[in-house]
C-alpha positions as CSV (number, residue, x, y, z in Angstrom):
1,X,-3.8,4.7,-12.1
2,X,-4.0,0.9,-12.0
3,X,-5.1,-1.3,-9.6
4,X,-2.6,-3.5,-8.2
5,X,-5.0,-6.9,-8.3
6,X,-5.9,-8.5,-11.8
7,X,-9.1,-6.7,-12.8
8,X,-12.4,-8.6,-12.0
9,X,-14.8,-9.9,-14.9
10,X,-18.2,-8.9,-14.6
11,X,-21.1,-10.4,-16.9
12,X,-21.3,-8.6,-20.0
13,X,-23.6,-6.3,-21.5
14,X,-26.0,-6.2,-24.6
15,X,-25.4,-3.2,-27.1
16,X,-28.5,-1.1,-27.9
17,X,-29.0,-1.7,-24.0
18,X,-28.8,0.7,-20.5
19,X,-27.9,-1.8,-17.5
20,X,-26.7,-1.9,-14.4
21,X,-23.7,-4.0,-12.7
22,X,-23.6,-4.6,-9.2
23,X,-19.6,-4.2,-7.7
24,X,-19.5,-5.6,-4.5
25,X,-16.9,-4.9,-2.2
26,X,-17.0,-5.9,0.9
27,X,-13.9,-8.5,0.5
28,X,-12.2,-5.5,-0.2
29,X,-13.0,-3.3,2.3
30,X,-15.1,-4.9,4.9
31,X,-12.3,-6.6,7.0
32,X,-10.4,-4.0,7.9
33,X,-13.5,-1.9,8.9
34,X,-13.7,0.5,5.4
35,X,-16.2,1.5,2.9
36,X,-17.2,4.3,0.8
37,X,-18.3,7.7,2.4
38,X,-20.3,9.1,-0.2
39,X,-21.2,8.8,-3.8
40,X,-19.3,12.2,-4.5
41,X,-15.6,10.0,-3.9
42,X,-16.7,7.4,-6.4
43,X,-15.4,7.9,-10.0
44,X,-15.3,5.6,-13.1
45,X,-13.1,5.5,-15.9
46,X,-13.7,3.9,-18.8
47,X,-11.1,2.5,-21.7
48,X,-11.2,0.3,-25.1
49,X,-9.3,-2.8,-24.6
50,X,-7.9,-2.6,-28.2
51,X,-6.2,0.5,-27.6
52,X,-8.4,2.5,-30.1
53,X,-9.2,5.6,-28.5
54,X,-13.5,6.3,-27.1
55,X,-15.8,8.0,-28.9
56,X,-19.7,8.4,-28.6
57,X,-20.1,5.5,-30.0
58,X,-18.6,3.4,-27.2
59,X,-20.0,2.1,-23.7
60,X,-20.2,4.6,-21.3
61,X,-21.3,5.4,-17.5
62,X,-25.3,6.1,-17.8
63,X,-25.5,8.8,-16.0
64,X,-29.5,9.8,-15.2
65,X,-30.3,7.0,-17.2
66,X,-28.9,4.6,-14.3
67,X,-27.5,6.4,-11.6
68,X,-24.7,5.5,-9.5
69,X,-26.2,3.8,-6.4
70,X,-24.6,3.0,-2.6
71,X,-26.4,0.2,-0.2
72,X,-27.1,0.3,3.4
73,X,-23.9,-0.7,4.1
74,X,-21.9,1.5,2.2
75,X,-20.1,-1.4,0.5
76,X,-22.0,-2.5,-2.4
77,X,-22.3,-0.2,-5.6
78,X,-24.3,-0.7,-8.5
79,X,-23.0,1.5,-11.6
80,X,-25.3,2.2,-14.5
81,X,-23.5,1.2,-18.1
82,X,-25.0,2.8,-21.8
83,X,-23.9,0.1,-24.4
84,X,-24.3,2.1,-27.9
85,X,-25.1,-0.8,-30.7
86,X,-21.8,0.2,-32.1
87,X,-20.3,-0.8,-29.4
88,X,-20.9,-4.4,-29.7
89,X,-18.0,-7.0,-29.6
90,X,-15.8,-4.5,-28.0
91,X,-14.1,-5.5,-24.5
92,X,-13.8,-2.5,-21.7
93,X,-11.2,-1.7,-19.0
94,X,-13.4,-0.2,-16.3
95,X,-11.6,1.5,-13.1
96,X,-13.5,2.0,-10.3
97,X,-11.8,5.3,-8.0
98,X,-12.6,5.6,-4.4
99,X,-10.8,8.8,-3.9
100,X,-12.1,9.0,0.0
101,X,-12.9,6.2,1.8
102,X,-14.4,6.0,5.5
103,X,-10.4,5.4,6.4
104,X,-9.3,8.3,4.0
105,X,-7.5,5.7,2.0
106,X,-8.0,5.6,-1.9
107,X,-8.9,2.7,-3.3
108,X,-8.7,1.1,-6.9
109,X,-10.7,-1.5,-8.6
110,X,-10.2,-2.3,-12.4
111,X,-12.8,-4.6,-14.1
112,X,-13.3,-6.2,-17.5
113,X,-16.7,-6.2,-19.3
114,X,-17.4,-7.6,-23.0
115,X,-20.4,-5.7,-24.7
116,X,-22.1,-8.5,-27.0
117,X,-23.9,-8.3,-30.1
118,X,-27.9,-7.6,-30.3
119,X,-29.9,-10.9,-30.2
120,X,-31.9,-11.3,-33.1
């Protein structure tokens, strides 16, 4: 499933490196009163934009490494990434899934991130 907006860039990751990206979206779901129930409803998918299918070897959600976190106000995520060093100079489709909200809508968020080469 696609979102229906253009997907939103966020800053790009290192490879060899764990970090986190903060998805805030409270333009989203703040006006009309909405936001995300629990952590449990949130999923993230994750897909080569060069069509090559994933492997190991490509960026992936960090799990314990960086756990998925929620803010006070239930709008403002911050997802943990793993960028493999063999992932760099590969660009990611990542869709966010909200499959409950506070509303019982779903939502849908896609988002581009670049993983760049190791300085040095």
């Amino acid at each position: 499933m696609r979102s229906a907006n253009p997907p939103v860039q966020l800053a790009p990751i290192r490879a060899g490196e764990i970090d986190g990206r903060i998805i805030d979206l409270t333009a989203d779901l703040g006006p009309s009163g909405d936001q995300i129930i629990d952590l449990t409803t949130v999923g993230i998918g994750i897909l080569r934009q060069d069509g090559f299918p994933m492997t190991p070897a490509d960026l992936a959600v960090a799990g314990t490494a960086w756990p998925l976190s929620l803010d006070a106000t239930h709008l403002v995520l911050t997802i943990g990434l793993n960028a493999p060093t063999t992932a760099a100079g590969v660009a990611y489709l990542l869709t966010l899934a909200v499959n409950k909200t506070l509303q019982a809508r779903l939502f849908i968020r896609d988002m581009t991130i670049n993983v760049l080469a190791i300085m040095g």
